[in-house]
C-alpha positions as MATLAB code, in Angstrom:
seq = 'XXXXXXXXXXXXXXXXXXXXXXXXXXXXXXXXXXXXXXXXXXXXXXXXXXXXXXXXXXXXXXXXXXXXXXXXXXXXXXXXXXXXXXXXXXXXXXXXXXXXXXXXXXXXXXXXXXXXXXXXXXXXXXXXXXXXXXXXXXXXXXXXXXXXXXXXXXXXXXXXXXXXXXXXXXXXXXXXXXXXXXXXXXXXXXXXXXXXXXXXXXXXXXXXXXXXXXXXXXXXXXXXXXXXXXXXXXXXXXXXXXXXXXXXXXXXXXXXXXXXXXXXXXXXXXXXXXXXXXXXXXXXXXXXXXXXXXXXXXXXXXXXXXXXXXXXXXXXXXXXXXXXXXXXXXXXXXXXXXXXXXXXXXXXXXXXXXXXXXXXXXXXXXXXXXXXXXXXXXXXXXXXXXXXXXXXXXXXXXXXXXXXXXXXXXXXXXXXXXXXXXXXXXXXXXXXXXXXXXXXXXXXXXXXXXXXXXXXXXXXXXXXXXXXXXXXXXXXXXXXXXXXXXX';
ca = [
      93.027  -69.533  124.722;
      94.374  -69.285  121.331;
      93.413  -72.503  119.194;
      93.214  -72.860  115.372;
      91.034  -74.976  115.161;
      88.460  -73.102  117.132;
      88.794  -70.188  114.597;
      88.232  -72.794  111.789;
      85.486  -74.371  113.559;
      83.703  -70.893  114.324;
      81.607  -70.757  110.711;
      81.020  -74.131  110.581;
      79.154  -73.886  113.601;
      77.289  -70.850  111.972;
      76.699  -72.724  109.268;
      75.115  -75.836  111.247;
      73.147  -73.359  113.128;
      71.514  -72.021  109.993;
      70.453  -75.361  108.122;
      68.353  -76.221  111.469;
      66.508  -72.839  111.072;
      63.600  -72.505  109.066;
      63.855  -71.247  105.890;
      63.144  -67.578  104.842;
      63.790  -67.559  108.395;
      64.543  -63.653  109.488;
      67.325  -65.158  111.948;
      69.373  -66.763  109.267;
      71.128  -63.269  107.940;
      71.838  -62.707  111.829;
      73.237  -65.565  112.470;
      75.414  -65.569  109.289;
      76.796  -61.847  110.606;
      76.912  -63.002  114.206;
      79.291  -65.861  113.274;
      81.587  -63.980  110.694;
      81.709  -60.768  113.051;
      82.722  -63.763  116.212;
      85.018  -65.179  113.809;
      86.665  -61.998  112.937;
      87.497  -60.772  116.122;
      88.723  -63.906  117.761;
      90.873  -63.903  114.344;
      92.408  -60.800  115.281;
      93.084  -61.237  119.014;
      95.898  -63.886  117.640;
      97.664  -60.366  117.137;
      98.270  -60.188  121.427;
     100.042  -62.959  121.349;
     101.649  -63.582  117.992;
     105.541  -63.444  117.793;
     106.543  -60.714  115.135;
     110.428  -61.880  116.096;
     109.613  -65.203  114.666;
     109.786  -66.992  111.128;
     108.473  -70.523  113.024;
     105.135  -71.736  112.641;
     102.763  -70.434  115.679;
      99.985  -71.780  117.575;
     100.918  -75.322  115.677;
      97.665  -77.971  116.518;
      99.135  -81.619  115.011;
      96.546  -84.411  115.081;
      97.580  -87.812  113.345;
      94.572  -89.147  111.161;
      96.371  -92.082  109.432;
      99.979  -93.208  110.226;
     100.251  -95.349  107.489;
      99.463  -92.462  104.646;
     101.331  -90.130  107.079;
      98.330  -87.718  106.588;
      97.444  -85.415  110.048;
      95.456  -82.629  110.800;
      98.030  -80.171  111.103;
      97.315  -76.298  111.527;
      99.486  -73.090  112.247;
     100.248  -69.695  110.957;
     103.397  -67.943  110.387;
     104.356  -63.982  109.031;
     103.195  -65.716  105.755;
      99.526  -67.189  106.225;
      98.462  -64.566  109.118;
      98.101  -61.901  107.043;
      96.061  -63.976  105.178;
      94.068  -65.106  108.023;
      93.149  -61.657  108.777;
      92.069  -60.332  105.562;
      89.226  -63.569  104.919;
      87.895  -63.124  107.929;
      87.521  -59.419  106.797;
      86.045  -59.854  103.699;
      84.223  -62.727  105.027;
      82.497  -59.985  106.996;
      82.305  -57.768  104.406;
      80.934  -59.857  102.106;
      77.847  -60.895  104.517;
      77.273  -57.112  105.384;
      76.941  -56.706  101.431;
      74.191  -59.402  100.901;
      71.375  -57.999  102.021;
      70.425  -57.934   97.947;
      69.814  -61.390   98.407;
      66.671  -62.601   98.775;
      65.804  -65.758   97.231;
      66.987  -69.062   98.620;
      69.078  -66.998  101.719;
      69.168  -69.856  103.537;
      71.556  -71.845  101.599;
      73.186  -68.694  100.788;
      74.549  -67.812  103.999;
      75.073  -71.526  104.967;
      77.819  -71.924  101.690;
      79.037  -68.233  102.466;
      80.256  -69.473  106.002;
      81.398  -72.440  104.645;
      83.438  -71.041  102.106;
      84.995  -69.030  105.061;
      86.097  -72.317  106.875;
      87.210  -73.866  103.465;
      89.890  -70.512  103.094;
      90.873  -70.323  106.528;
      92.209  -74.224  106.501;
      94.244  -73.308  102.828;
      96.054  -70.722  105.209;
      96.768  -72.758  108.611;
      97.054  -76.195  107.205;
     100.843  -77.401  107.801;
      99.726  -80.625  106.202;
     100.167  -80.867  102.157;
      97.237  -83.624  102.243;
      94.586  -81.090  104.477;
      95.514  -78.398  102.182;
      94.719  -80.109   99.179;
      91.426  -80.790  100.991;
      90.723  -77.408  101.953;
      91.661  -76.411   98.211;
      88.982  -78.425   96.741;
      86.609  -77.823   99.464;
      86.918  -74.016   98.235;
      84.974  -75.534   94.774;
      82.146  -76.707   96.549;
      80.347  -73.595   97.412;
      81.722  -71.193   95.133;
      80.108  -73.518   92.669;
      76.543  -72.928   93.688;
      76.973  -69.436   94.645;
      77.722  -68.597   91.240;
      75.687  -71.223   89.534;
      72.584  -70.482   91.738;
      72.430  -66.638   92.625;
      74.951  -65.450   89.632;
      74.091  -63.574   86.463;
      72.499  -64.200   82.694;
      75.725  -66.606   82.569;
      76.194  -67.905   85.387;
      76.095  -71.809   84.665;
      78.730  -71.116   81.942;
      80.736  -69.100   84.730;
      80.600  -71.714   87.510;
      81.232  -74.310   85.022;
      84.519  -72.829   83.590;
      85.458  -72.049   86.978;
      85.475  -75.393   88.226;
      86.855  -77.288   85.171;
      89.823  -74.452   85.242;
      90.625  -75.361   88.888;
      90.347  -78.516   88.607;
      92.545  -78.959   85.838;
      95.159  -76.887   87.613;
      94.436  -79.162   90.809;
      95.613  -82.350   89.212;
      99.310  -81.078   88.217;
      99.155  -79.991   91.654;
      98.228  -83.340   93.265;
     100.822  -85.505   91.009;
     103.605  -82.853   92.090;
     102.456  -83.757   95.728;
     102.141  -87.570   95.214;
     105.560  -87.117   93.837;
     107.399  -85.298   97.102;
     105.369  -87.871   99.036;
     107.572  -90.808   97.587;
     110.823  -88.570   97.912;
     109.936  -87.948  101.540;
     111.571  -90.623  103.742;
     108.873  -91.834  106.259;
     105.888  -91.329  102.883;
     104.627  -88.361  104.991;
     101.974  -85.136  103.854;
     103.922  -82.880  106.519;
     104.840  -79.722  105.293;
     108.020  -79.738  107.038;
     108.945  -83.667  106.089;
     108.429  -82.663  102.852;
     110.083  -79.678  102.737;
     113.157  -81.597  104.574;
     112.660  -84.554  101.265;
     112.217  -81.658   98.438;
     115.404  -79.888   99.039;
     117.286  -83.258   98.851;
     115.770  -83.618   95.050;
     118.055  -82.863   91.356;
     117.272  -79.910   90.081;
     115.388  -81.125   87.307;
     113.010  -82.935   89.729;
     112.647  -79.845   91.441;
     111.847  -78.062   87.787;
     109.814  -80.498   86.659;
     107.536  -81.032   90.275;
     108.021  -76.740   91.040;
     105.827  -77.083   86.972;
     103.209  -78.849   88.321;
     102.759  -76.474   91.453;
     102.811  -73.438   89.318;
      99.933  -74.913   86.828;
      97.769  -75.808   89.883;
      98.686  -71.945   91.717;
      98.785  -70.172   88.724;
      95.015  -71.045   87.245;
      93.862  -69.555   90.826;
      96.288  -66.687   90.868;
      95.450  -66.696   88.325;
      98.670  -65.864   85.395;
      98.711  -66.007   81.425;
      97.900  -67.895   79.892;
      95.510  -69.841   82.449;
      93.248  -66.719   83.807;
      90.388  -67.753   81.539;
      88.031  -68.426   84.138;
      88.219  -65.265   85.596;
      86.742  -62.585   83.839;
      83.243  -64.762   83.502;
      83.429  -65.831   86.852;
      84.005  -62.178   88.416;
      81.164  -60.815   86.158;
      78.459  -63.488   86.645;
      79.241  -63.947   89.871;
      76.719  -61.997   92.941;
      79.042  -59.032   94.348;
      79.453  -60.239   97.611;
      81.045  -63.425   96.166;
      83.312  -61.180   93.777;
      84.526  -59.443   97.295;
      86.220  -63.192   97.910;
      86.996  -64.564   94.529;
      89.594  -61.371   93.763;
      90.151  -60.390   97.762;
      90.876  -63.738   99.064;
      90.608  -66.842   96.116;
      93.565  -65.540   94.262;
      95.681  -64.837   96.969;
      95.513  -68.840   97.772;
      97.408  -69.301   94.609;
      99.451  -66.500   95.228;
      99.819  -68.118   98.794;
     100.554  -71.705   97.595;
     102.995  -70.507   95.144;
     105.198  -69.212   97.934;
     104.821  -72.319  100.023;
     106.236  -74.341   96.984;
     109.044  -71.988   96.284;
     110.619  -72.145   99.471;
     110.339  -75.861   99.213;
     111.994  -76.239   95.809;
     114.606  -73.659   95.480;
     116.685  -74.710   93.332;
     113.439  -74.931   90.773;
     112.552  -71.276   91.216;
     116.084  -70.297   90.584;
     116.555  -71.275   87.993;
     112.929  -70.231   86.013;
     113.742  -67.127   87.813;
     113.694  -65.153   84.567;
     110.779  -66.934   83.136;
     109.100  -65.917   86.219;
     110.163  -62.656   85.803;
     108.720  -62.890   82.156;
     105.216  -64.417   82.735;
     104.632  -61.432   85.663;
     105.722  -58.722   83.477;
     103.567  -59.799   80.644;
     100.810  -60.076   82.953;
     100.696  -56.840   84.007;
     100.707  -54.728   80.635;
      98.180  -57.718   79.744;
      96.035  -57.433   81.945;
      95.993  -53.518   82.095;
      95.696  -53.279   78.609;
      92.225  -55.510   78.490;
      90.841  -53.726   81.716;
      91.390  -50.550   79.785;
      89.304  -51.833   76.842;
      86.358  -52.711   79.004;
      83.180  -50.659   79.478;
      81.388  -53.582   81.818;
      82.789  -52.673   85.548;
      82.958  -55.718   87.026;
      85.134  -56.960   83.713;
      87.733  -54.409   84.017;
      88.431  -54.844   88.136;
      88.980  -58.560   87.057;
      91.153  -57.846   84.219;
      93.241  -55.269   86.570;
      93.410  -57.813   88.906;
      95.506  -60.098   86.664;
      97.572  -56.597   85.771;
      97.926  -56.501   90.296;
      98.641  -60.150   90.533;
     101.544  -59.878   88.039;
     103.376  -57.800   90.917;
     102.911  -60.437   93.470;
     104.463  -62.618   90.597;
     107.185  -60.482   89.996;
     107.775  -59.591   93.864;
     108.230  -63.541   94.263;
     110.390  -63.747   91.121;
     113.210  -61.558   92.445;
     113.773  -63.932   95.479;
     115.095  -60.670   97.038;
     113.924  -59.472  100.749;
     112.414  -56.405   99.527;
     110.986  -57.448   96.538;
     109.608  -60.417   98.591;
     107.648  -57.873  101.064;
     105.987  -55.847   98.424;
     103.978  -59.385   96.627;
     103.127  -59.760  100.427;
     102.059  -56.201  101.058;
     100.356  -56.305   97.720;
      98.477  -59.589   98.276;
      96.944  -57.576  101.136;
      97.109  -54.291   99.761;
      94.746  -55.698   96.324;
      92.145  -57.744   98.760;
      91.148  -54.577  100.495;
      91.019  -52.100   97.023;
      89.640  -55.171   94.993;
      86.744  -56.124   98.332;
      85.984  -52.322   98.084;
      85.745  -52.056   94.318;
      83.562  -54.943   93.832;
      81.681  -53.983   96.879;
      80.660  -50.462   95.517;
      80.165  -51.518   91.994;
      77.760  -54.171   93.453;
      75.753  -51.985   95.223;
      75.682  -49.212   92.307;
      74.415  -52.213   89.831;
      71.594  -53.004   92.559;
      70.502  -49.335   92.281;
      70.779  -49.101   88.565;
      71.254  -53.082   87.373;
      73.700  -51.787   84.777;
      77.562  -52.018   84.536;
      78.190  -49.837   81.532;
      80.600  -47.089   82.326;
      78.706  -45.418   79.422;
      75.457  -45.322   81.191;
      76.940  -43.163   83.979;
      77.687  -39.621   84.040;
      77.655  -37.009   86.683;
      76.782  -39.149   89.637;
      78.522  -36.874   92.062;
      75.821  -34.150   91.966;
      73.353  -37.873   93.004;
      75.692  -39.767   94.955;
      78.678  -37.853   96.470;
      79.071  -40.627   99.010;
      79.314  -42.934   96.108;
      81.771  -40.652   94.171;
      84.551  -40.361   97.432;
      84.368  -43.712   98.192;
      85.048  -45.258   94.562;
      87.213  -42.492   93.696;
      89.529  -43.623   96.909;
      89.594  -47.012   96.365;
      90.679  -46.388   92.130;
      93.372  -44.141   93.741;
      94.470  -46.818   95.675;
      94.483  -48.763   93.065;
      96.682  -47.148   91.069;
      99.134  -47.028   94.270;
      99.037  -43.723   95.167;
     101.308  -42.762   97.943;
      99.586  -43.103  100.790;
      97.811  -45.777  100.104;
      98.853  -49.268  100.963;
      99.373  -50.195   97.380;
     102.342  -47.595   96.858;
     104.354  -49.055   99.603;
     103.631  -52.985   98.291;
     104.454  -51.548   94.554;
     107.116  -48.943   95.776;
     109.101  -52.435   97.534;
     108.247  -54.652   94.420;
     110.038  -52.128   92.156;
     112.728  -51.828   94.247;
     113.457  -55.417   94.626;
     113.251  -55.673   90.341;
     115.963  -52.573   90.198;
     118.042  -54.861   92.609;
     117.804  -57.601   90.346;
     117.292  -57.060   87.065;
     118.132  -53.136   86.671;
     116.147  -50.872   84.358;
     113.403  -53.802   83.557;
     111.575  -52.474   86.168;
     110.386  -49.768   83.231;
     107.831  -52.232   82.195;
     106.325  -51.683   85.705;
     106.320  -48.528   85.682;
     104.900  -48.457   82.328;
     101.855  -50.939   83.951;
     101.221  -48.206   86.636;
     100.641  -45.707   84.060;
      97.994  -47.835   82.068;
      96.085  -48.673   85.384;
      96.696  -44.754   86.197;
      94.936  -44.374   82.581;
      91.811  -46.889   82.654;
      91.277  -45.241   86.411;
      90.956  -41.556   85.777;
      89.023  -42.508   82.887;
      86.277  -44.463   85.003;
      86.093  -41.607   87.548;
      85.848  -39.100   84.749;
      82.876  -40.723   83.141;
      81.301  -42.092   86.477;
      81.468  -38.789   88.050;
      81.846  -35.702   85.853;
      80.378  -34.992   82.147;
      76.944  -34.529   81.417;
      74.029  -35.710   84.051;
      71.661  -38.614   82.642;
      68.340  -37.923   83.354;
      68.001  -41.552   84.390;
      70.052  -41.420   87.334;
      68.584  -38.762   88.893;
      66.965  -40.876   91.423;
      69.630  -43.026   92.633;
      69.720  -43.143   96.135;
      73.363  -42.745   97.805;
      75.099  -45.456   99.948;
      73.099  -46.241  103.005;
      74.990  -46.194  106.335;
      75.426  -49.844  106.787;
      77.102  -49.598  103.434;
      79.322  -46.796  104.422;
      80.197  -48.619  107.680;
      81.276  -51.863  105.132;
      83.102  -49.814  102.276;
      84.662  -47.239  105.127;
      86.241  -50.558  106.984;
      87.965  -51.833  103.867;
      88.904  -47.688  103.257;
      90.463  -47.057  106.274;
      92.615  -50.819  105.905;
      94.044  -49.775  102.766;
      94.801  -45.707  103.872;
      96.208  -46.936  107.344;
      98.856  -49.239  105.875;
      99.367  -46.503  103.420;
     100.353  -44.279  106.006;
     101.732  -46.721  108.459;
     102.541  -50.103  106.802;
     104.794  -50.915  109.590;
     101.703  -52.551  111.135;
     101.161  -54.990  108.232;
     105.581  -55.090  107.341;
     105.849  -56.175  111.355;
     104.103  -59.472  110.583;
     105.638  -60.613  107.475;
     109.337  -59.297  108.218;
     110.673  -62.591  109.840;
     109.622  -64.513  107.657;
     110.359  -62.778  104.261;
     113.650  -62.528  105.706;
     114.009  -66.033  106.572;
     112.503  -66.835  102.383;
     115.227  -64.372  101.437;
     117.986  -65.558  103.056;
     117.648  -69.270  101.894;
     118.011  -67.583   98.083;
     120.623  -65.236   99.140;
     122.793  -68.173  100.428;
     122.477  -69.723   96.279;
     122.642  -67.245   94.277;
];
């Protein structure tokens, strides 16, 4: 009843569907909704039968492709990945709900949305370091021409930068691989044979190979100093497409950083404080530049480097607690970051400008508009009661645990995204009307039903993140415990 590969399958087959349909064809948007919303739901009955008690990998499928280059199509999820799971296929969603704006070319539009879908879901099931890497690349393919063919003024530049970055970052991550293959006795891609080989590694192996992961995770994460393709890419990039790049693309590195941590820990222990560093810079960094910007879309992606830095950090303290808030966070920032993008998108379609400075007094126009963008900058800022206070609130507590009164420089970060926020809202919402944007029409209710979903995710956990903590417990304990043996 409950297969993997079925859910991966699921927009693949919406994606065959559409390339056999005419195009312009009014069926093709239907179909691309039909499959996501299937895909979704089957996604989320894994949650009847899914074993909260349990750090093992779950509904495991293990196919052998090639003996000899002990590469298999392996898939499962874990506390880890499911999370993960869940949120693409609801942004995957989202992000077809928010696309009616496109109109040229929708045919191969929808077909590389759903296939981008796939491509994600296999980063977060494979158990196979070869399929991953597939899946990982795969990710390129589509992303390229959605940018490159429905992007902005820049968007060859964008999809260009965006590829070379990640494929730089994808070869330190292959010759780490190629690298844990030879350690592994049997020369197999297996997750857990070469988790079993990795651990048996000197510690400067494990520094040196743990390198090469964090160059290939970090460019996606993405971390200083290799985030250079992301502001372009978020800007240029159609709305919808933003939804996945900050909701779901940089939690794969986030997600593949993990993955190599637990398999090399004597590596992360000892660049625990460099770790520690590189997050910490990252977040006054990256709040600092989002609070210079006056182009929307730019300063969400710069405040997404500023949010990544506490998944960074929560990883860095190799601590239980500290370990749950990056987790809550990576889900907590895909549902404020999908909302963001989503309502920024559909204000530029009304008014096709980002300028902050263009705004003013659109809550007399659009009151729909001003609640639902001033909820999701609330959120995040990590207000309580909002699923990004409990994923910050466990972060800084895990940094007091370890490092003591560093955890300032957090709170100091807070306070700058706190800053850029109000100052948004203020100039979005209040101040003088501009007689311009007297006509805007307010969010449709196909639009409120798409913002309102990603709304209520990140208020519900905010008020009851037991739902979300539940998933992930047994197996941040079972991360924390292999550190808390070592240390």
């Amino acid at each position: 009843m409950y297969s993997l590969t079925l859910l991966l399958l699921l927009p693949i087959i919406g994606a065959v569907v559409i390339s056999i349909l005419p195009h312009q064809s009014p069926l093709i948007r239907k179909i691309a909704l039909l499959f996501s919303t299937i895909t979704l739901l089957y996604s989320a009955s894994f949650l009847l039968a899914f074993d909260v008690s349990s750090s093992a990998i779950q509904f495991s499928k293990i196919i052998p492709w090639n003996t000899r280059m002990g590469t298999s199509f392996a898939l499962g999820i874990d506390g880890i990945s499911f999370p993960m799971v869940l949120l693409a296929t609801l942004l995957s969603f989202i992000a077809i709900i928010a696309s009616r704006g496109i109109i040229e070319h929708i045919k191969g539009y929808y077909l590389l949305m759903l296939l981008l879908e796939a491509a994600m879901l296999g980063v977060f099931m494979a158990q196979d370091w070869s399929l991953f890497y597939v899946f990982w690349e795969l990710t390129l393919i589509p992303l390229f021409f959605l940018i490159d063919r429905w992007g902005g003024k820049r968007r060859s530049m964008a999809s260009l930068n965006f590829v070379l970055y990640t494929m730089g970052g994808s070869v330190f991550m292959l010759l780490s691989l190629l690298v844990l293959f030879d350690a592994t006795p049997g020369h197999s891609f297996s997750m857990p044979a070469i988790l079993e080989g990795a651990r048996t590694l000197p510690e400067q192996t494990q520094i040196l190979i743990f390198l090469g992961f964090l160059i290939g995770f970090g460019v996606k994460m993405p971390i200083f100093p290799i985030h250079g393709w992301l502001p372009l890419a978020h800007v240029e990039a159609p709305s919808p497409v933003s939804i996945l790049l900050s909701g779901i693309l940089l939690k794969m590195g986030a997600y593949g950083l993990i993955r190599s941590a637990y398999m090399l820990p004597q590596a992360i222990e000892y660049l625990q404080i460099f770790l520690m560093i590189l997050a910490l810079f990252s977040l006054i960094y990256g709040g600092l530049l989002a609070w210079r910007q006056s182009d929307l879309k730019a300063m969400i992606a710069y405040s997404s480097i500023s949010h990544m830095g506490i998944v960074l950090l929560g990883i860095a303290t190799l601590n239980i607690t500290g370990f749950t808030g990056a987790l809550m966070q990576m889900i907590a920032h895909g549902l404020v970051a999908g909302a963001l993008f989503l309502l920024i998108g559909l204000l530029y379609e009304r008014t096709h400008t980002r300028e902050v400075t263009d705004y003013g007094s659109l809550v007399k126009v659009t009151p729909r508009f001003a609640v639902f963008t001033s909820l999701a900058f609330i959120a995040a800022v990590g207000i309580p009661g909002t699923a990004g206070f409990i994923a910050e609130l466990h972060v800084i507590i895990g940094t007091f645990q370890e490092w003591g009164w560093t955890v300032i420089i957090v709170s100091l970060a807070v306070m700058i995204s706190a800053a850029y926020a109000a100052r948004t809202m203020g100039r979005l919402f209040t101040g003088p009307s501009r007689s311009n944007m007297d006509d805007i029409s307010d969010l449709q209710p196909v639009e409120v039903f798409a913002v309102s979903i990603l709304v209520f995710g990140f208020l519900f956990l905010g008020f009851f993140p037991s739902y979300a903590l539940d998933l992930m417990n047994a197996s941040a304990a079972n991360f924390s415990q292999l550190f808390a043996q070592n240390l």
